[in-house]
C-alpha positions in Angstrom: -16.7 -10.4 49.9 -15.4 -7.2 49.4 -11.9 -8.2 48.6 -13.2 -10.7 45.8 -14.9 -7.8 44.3 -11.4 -6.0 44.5 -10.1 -8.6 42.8 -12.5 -9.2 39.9 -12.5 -5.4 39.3 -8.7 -5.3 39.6 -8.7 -8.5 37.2 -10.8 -7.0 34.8 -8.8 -3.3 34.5 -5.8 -5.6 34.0 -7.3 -7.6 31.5 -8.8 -4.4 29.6 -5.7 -2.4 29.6 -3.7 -5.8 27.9 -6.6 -5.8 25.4 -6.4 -2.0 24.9 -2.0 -2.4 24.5 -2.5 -5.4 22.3 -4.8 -3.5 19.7 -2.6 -0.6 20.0 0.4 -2.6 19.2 -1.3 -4.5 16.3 -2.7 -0.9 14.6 1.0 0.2 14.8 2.2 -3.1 12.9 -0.1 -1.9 10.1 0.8 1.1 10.0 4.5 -0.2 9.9 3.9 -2.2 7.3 1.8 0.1 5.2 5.0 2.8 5.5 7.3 0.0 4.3 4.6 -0.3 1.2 4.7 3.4 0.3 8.2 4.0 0.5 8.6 1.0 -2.3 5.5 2.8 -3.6 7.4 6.2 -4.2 10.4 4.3 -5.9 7.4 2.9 -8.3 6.5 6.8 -8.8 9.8 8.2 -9.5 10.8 5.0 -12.2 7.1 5.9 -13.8 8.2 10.2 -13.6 11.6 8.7 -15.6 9.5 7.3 -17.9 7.7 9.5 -18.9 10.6 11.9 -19.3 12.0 9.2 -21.6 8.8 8.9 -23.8 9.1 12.9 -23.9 12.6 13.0 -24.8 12.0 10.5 -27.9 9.1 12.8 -29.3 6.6 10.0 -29.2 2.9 10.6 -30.1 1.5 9.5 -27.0 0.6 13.0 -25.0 -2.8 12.3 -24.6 -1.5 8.8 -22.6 1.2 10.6 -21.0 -0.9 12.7 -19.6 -3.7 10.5 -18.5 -0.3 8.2 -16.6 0.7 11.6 -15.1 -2.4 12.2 -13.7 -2.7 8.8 -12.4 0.8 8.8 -10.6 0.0 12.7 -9.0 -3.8 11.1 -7.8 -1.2 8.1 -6.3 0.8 10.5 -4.7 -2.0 12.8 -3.3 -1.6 12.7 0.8 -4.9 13.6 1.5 -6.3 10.3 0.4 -7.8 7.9 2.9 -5.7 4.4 2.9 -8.7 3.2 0.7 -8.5 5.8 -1.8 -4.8 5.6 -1.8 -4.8 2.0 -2.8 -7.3 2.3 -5.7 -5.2 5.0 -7.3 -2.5 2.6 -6.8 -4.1 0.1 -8.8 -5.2 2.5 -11.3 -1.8 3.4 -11.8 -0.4 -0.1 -11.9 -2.4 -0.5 -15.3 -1.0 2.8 -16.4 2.4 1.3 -16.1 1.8 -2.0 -17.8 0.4 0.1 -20.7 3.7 2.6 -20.7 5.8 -0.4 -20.5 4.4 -1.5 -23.9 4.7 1.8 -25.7 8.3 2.0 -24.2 8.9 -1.5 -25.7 7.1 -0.8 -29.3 9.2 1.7 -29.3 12.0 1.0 -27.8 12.0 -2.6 -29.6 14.0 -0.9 -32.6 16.0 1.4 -31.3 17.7 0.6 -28.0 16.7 -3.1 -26.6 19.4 -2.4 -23.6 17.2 0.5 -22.3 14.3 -1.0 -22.8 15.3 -4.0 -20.7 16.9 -1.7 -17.9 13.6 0.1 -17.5 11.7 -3.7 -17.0 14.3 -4.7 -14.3 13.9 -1.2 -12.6 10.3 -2.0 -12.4 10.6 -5.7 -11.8 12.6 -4.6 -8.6 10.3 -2.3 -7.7 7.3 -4.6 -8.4 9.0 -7.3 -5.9 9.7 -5.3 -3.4 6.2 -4.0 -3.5 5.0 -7.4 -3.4 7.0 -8.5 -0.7 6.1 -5.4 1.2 1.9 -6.1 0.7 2.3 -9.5 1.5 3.8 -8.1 5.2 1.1 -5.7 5.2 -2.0 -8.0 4.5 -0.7 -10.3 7.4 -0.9 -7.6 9.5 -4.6 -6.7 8.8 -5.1 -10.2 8.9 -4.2 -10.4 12.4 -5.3 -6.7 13.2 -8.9 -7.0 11.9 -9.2 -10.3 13.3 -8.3 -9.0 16.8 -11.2 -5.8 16.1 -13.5 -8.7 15.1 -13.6 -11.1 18.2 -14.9 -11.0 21.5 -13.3 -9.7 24.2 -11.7 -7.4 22.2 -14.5 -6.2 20.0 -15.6 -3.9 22.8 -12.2 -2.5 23.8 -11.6 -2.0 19.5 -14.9 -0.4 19.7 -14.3 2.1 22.8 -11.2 3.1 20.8 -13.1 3.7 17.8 -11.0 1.3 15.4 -12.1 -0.1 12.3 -11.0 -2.6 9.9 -8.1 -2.3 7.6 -8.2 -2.6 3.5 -6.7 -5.0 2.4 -3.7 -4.0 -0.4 -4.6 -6.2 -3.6 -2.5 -4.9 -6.8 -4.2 -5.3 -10.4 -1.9 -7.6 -12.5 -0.6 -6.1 -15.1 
């Protein structure tokens, strides 16, 4: 008798501390993945800061917009946003750059059509390897919040105080 309740109590410590590594390893895949996001993110923010220099450079009567896109990109870079915060200001600023891209290409259009289509392939790279990065990084919720969601491992999710992950969906531009 008192060995079987050995064992049960030995099977269940076993069976809680897998549960406990398993969550741990699956909240460090998405926090991976979310580093591999804002390090393509950053790229994003220094091709927008080049921008921006450009438009300035070519004496374009746009400050009011500039402005309004440099506030957007500083709010994006702000670190003392929660993940959710982070990933609205994101968005926000992925409008922001589809509207620079069209002042750029108005006025770009007549005077230099190379640079113009340099800047688009900068951010087309950048916008794929974003993409590529947030599809990595919604799997990864996928399987973490899944994991915090079903039983056993609600409770073990719960005693470490985790909580579902956002999921990263970009505004088309």
């Amino acid at each position: 008798m008192v060995f079987g309740l050995i064992a049960l109590v030995l099977v269940l410590v076993v069976a809680w501390i897998s549960m406990l590594n398993s969550l741990i390893k699956k909240k460090n895949n998405v926090e991976s993945a979310f580093a591999s996001i804002d390090i393509a993110l950053k790229k994003r923010h220094d091709l927008v800061h080049d921008w921006i220099k450009i438009i300035e450079s070519l004496d374009i009567d746009e400050k009011d917009f500039l402005l309004e896109v440099t506030n957007r990109r500083m709010e994006a870079m702000n670190p003392s946003l929660t993940v959710d915060q982070r990933l609205a200001a994101e968005n926000d600023l992925s409008q922001s750059v589809g509207e620079l891209i069209l002042v750029l290409a108005r006025y770009l259009e007549t005077k230099a059509d190379d640079t113009l289509r340099q800047i688009q392939n900068s951010m087309n790279e950048a916008d794929f390897v974003i993409a590529t990065a947030r599809k990595q990084y919604n799997a990864k919720v996928i399987v973490f919040n899944n994991a915090i969601e079903m039983f056993p491992t609600k409770w073990v999710a719960k005693f470490m105080g985790l909580s579902s992950k956002p999921f990263f969906d970009m505004v088309q531009e």
